[in-house]
N, C-alpha and C positions, 0 to 999 in steps of 0.2 A: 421530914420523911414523908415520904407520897405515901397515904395505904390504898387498897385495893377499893375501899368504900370513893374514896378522891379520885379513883381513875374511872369509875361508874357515872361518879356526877357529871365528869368531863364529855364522858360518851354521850350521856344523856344531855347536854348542853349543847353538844356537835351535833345530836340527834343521829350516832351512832350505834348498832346493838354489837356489843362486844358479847364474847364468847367469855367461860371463865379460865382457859388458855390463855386468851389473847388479854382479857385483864391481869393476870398475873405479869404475862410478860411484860405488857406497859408499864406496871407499878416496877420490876424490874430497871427497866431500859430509863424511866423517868429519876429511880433514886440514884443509876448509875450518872446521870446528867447531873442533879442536886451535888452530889459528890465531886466533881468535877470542875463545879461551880467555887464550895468550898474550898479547893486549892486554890484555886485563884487567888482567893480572899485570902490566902495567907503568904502571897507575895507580899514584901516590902516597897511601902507607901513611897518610899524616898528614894529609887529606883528613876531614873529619866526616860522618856520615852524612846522607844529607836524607830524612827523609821525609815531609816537602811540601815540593814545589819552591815552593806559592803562599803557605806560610806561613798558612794558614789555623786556626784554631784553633777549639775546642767552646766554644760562650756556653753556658754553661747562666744559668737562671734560680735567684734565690735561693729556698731554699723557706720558706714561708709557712703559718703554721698558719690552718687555713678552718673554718668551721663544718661538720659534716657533715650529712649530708641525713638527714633524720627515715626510720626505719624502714617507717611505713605508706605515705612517697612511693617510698619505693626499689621497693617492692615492687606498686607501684599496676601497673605494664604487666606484671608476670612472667605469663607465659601456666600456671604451677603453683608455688603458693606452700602449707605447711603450716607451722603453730604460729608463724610471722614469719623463716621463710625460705624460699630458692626451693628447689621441690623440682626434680630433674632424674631424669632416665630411671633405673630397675634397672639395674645393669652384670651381678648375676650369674647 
């Protein structure tokens, strides 16, 4: 359990000045979290993990050797091509 004294150290750790509203309500909001923690901790260990509840899985496609595309089409729309490849901007 968090007390009120534990949520002042925090502030003064964070180098926060809480209120004693706003201490109360931390010590609130933090034991509602500690609680919530403890359900957890009372699921069963022996439980498998899911991760897809819908059971969904990756199709891939098988892959397939294709012809490639001839050099002079590849390069037919390049807005700057030199010696049969695409030229692109000087970077330096």
């Amino acid at each position: 359990m968090i007390t009120k004294k534990d949520v002042e150290h925090i502030g003064w750790l964070a180098r926060i000045k809480l209120s004693d509203e706003e201490k109360e309500e931390f010590t609130t909001q933090l034991n509602s979290i500690l609680d919530y923690f403890a359900k957890l901790d009372e699921i069963d260990p022996n439980v498998a993990p899911t991760h897809h509840v819908s059971g969904v899985v990756n199709v891939f496609r098988d892959d397939a050797v294709k012809e490639s595309l001839d050099q002079k089409d590849v390069l037919q729309n390049a807005p700057k091509k030199e010696e049969g490849f695409f030229k692109g901007p000087r970077i330096v």
